[in-house]
N, C-alpha and C positions, 0 to 999 in steps of 0.2 A: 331475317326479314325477307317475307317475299315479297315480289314485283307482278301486278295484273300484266296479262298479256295484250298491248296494245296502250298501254297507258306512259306517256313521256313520262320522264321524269322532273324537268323541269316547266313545270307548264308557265307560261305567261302570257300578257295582254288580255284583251278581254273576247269576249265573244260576241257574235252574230246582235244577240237579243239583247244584250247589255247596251252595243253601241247604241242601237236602235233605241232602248228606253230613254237614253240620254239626249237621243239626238229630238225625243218627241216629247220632251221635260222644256227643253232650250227652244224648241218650235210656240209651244202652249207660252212660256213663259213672255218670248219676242212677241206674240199675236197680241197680248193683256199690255206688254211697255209700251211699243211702237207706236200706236192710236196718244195714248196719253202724252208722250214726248213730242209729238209733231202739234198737237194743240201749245204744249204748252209755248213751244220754238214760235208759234206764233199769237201768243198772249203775250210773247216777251217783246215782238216786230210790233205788237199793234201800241205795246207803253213808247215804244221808243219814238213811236211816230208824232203821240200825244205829248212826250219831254221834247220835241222838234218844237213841235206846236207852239208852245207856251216860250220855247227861249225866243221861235223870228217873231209873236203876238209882241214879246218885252223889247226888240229891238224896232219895232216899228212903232211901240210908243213913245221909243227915245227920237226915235226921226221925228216924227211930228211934233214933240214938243220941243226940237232944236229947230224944226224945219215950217211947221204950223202947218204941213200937207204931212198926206202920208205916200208910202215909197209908190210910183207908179207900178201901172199892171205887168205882169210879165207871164212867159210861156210856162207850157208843163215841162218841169223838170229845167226851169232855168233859174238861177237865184238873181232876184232882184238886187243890180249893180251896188242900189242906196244904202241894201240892210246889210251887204258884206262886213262893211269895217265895223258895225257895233252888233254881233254878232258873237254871241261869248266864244264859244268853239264852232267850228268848221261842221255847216249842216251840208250834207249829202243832198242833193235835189232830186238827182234821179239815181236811184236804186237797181235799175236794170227790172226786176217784177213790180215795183209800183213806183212810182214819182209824186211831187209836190208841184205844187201850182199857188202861187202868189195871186187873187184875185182882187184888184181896186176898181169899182164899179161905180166913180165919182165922174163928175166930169168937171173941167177945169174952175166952173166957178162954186162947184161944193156942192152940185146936186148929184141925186142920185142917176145915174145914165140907166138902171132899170127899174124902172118906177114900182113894180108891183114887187120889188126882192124884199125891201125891208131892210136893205140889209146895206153898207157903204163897201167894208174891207170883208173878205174871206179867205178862207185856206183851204185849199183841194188837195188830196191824196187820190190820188188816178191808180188804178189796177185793175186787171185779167181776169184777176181772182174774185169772185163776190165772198168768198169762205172769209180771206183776209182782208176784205172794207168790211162785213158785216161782225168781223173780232173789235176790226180798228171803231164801228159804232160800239160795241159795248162798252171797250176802253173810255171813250170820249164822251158818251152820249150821244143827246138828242143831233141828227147835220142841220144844218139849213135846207141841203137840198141832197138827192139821193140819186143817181144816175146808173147805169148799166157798169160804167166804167168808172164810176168814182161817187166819193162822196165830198163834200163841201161844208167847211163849220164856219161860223160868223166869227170873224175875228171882233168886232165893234158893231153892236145894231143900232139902226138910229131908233133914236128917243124923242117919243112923242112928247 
């Protein structure tokens, strides 16, 4: 058996143009996932915001029908004192990229304090981002009202 001159004998690893095809397989591959996983990470933020929604909407019907008022107004990103204790699990207020906001827009003797809302109780989702309030509208639907920095959904409209 002969041996070429210049040729190891044990060759291993790979070469130059191998790594290289593999490393622009794994490049193309990350360019097609990465787009799709960050929508979805935030299709996932905008349900979650919506199961928020719906558990302080059910703990504020239980206030007002123990209480015959519902919880007063409170800041972004601060939980209304009233809805803590009937509150199934422990909602998050502020998230650090977007916050909740508690809106009661009554004033003490049952009217509306802004005449032209339409609207008594709301729930605001404050954020930076328009990408994730306009997921958080798809999730949810139609807001009440639509701002730079948040959107607002009617917890209760009044009824003509």
């Amino acid at each position: 058996m002969t041996r070429r001159a210049g040729t190891r004998r044990d060759e291993r690893g790979f070469s130059l143009i191998e790594l290289f095809v593999v490393m622009l397989v794994i490049g193309i591959v990350a360019n097609i996932a990465l787009p799709n996983l960050v929508r979805a990470r935030e299709r996932a933020r905008a349900s979650a915001v919506v199961a928020d929604f719906n558990t302080v909407r059910r703990a504020a019907i239980q206030y007002l029908l123990k209480g015959d008022r519902w919880p007063p107004d409170a800041g972004a990103g601060v939980e209304p004192a009233e809805l803590a204790p009937l509150l199934e699990r422990g909602i998050v207020w502020n998230h650090g990229s977007f916050d909740y906001e508690w809106e009661n827009w009554m004033a003490p003797d049952g009217s509306p304090t802004h005449e032209g809302a339409g609207v008594l109780i709301g729930f605001s989702v404050r954020s930076d981002d328009p990408g994730f309030l306009e997921m958080v509208e798809q999730a949810w639907g139609s807001p009440l009202a639509r701002r730079a920095d948040g959107v607002t959904f009617a917890v209760v409209p009044i009824t003509p």
